[in-house]
N, C-alpha and C positions, 0 to 999 in steps of 0.2 A: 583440541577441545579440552576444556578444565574437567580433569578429574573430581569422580565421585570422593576422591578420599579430601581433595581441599576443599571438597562446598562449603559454600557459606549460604547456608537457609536462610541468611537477610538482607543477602543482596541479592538485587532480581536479575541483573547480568549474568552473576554465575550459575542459579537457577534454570535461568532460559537457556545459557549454551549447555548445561550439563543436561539437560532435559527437555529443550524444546516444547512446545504446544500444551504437550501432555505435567510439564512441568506446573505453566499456568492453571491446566485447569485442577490437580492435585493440592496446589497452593491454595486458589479462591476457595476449595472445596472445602477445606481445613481449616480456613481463616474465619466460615460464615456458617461452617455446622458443627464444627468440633470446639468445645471451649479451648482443649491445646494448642490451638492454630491464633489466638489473640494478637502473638508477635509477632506472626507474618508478616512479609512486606505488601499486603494490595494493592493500595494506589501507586506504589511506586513502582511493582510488576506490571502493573495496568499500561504505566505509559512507558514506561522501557518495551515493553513490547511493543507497543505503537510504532516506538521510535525505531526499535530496529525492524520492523516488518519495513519501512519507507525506502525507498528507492536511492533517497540520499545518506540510510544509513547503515549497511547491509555488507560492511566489509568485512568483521570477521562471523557472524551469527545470520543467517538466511531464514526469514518466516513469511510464510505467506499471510497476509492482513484477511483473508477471511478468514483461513483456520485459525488464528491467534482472536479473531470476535465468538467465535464459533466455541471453542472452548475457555472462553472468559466467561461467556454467558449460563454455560452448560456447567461451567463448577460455581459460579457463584449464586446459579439458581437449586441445583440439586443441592448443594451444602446450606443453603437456607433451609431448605423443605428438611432435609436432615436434624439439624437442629432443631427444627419444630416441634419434632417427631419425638424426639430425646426430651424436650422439655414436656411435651402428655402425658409421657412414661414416667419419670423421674419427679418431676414438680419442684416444691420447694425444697429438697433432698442437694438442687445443685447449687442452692446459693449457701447452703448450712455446711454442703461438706468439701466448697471450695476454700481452697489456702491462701489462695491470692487476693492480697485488696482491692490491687486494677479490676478483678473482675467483678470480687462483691459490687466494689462500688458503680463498675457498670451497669450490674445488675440492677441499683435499687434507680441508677439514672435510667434506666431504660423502662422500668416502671413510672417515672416521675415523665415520660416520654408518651406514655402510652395515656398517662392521665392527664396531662394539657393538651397533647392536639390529637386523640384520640388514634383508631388503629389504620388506617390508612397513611396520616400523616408521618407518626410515627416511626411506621417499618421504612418510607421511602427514604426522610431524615437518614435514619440510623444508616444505612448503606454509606453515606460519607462521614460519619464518625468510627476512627479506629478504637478497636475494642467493643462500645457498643457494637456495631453490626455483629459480632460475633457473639455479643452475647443476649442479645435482644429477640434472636429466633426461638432458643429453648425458653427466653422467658415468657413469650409467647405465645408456647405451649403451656408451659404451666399456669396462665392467666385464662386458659381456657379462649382464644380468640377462636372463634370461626374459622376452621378449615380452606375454605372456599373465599372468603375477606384476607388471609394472610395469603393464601395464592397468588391474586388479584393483585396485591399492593406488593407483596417481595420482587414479582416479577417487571413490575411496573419501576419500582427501587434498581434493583440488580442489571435489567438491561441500561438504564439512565447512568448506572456506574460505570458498570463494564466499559459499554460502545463511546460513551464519552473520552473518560482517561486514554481510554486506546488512540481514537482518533485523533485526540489532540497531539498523542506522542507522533504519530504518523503526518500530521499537516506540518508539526515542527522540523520533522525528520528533511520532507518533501519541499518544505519552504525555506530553511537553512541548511547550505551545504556546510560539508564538513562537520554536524551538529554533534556528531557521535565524538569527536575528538574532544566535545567538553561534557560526554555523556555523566561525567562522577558530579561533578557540578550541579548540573541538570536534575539529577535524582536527588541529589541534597536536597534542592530546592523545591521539589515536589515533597520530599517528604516532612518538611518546613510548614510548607501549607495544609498539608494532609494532617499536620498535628494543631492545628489553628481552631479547628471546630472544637478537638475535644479539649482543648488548654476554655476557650471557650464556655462550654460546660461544663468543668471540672471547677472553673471560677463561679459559674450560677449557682454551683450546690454550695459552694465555701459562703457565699451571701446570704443563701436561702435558711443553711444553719445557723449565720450568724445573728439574725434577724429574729431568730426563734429565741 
């Protein structure tokens, strides 16, 4: 089993075998309610876990695929409501006395989120843009949404993420043998695409400024 002293918090193989289940859901937890958690890996823990819960991929890391949906679900939904919670209390205090520009800039994207496709569309969006999701909960809270409207839509977001990623990593797992032998690859390539949305909106705001 890889030792706690060589993790690497950004790869999800070694997360998962040094921690298992409870790794997963400590991660989503972090990545969707604490602004410190930005550079987590989610999507890519998402389907590594898939992959190694599957039948075809299960030689050195053993998970069972409903406890691995079970706490996908459970930290990426309590770590939303967390951040929510964190942005009513704090307000505009976390975008003035954050250091980081990935995240100011998340920050005013996630407003610019909130005001084209309003607050349903918005929260479920943001779950598959990295960085946003993480920082689009507290802002959230501090835009004052409805308690009961950001419930409704994170949770509706967050299982769409979770059950998704996982499953696909498990139908890969289960419909290509031997998958796990090109699992470095594999995650590359997830994380390839996982950067696609916010390369995406990182380029809508560089046109939206330059237009001004």
């Amino acid at each position: 089993m890889t030792s706690t002293l060589a993790l690497n918090p950004l790869d999800p193989t070694s997360l998962i075998t040094a921690f298992g289940t409870f790794g997963i859901f400590a991660v989503l937890f972090a990545e969707t309610g604490l602004l410190v958690g930005f550079f987590l890996p989610g999507d890519s823990l998402l389907f590594t876990a898939g992959l190694l819960s599957s039948a075809a991929a299960t030689g050195k890391v053993t998970l069972s695929l409903p406890w691995v949906l079970v706490a996908a679900v459970a930290g990426a939904l309590l770590g939303a409501q967390v951040g929510y919670l964190i942005g009513r209390r704090a307000g505009a205090a976390l975008e003035s006395r954050s250091a980081r520009p990935r995240v100011r800039e998340a920050m005013a994207r996630s407003r610019e989120l909130f005001a084209r496709y309003g607050h349903g569309r918005a929260i479920v969006l943001a779950r598959f843009i990295p960085v946003v999701r993480t920082v689009l909960n507290p802002v959230a809270g501090a835009l004052d949404t409805p308690a009961r409207a950001f419930t409704l839509w994170q949770v509706v977001g967050g299982v769409l993420w979770t059950v998704g990623l996982v499953l696909a990593g498990y139908v890969l797992g289960t419909t290509v043998p031997g998958v796990d032998q090109y699992l470095l690859p594999v995650i590359g390539l997830i994380v390839v695409l996982s950067l696609i949305p916010l390369a995406l909106e990182l380029l809508k705001a560089r046109r939206s400024r330059a237009t001004r």
